[in-house]
C-alpha positions as CSV (number, residue, x, y, z in Angstrom):
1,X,-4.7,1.7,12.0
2,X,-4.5,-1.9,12.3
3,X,-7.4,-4.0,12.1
4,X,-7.4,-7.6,14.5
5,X,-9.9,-10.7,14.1
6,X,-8.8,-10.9,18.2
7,X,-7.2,-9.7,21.1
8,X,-5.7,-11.4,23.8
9,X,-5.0,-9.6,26.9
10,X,-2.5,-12.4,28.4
11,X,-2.5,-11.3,32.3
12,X,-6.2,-12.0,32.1
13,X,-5.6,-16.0,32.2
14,X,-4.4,-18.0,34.5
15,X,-0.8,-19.4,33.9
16,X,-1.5,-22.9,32.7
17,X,-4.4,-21.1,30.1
18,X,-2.3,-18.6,28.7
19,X,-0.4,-20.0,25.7
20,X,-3.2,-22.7,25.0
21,X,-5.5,-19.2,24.6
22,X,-3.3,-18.1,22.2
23,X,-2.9,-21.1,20.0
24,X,-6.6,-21.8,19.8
25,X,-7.2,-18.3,19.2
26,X,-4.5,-18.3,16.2
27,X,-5.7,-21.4,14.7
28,X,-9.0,-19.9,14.8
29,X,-7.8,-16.9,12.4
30,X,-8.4,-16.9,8.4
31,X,-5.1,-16.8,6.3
32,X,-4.0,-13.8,6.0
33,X,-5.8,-12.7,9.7
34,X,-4.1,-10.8,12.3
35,X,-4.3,-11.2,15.9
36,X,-2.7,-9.1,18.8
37,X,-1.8,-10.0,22.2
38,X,-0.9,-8.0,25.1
39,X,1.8,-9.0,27.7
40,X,3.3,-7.6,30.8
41,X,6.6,-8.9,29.2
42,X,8.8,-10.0,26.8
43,X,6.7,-13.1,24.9
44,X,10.0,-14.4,23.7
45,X,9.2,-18.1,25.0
46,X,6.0,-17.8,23.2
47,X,7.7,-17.0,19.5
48,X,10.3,-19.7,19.9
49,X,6.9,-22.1,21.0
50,X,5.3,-20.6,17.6
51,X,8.5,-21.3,15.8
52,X,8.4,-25.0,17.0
53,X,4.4,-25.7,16.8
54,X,3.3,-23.3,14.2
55,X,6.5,-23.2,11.4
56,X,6.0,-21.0,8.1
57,X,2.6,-20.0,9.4
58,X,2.6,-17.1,10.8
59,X,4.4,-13.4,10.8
60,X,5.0,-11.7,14.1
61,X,5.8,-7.9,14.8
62,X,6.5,-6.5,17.7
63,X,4.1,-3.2,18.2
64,X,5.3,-2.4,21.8
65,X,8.5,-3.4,23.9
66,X,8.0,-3.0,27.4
67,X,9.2,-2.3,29.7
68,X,5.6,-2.6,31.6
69,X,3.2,-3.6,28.5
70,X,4.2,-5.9,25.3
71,X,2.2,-5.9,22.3
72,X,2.6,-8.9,19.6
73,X,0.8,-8.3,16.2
74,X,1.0,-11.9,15.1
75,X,-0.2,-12.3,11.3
76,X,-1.7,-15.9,10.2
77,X,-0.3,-17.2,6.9
């Protein structure tokens, strides 16, 4: 079972709070940390945004694919 330092439940914030959420939680993580959010869909934007802001820092598995709930395990570096 995997253990997270946070979950983010990303419906539970309004639209402009959502991403910042999950970069400040992220940064927040030790190396080598894991954090999970949960999405009512695809985060796609979000990994290309973590590939752009975040590069070499992180790892990010998809636990769940829809089609109603997403699950991102997203592993600090």
């Amino acid at each position: 079972m995997q253990t997270y330092a946070a979950v983010v439940n990303v419906p539970d914030f309004p639209p402009r709070e959502k991403h910042p959420t999950i970069f400040n939680t992220f940064d927040r993580l030790n190396h080598g940390e894991k954090m999970q959010i949960i999405n009512d869909h695809d985060p796609r934007l979000l990994l290309y945004q973590f590939m752009m802001e975040r590069p070499e820092q992180f790892e990010w598995q998809y636990l769940e694919e829809g089609p109603e709930t997403w699950k991102v395990s997203i592993l600090r570096k």
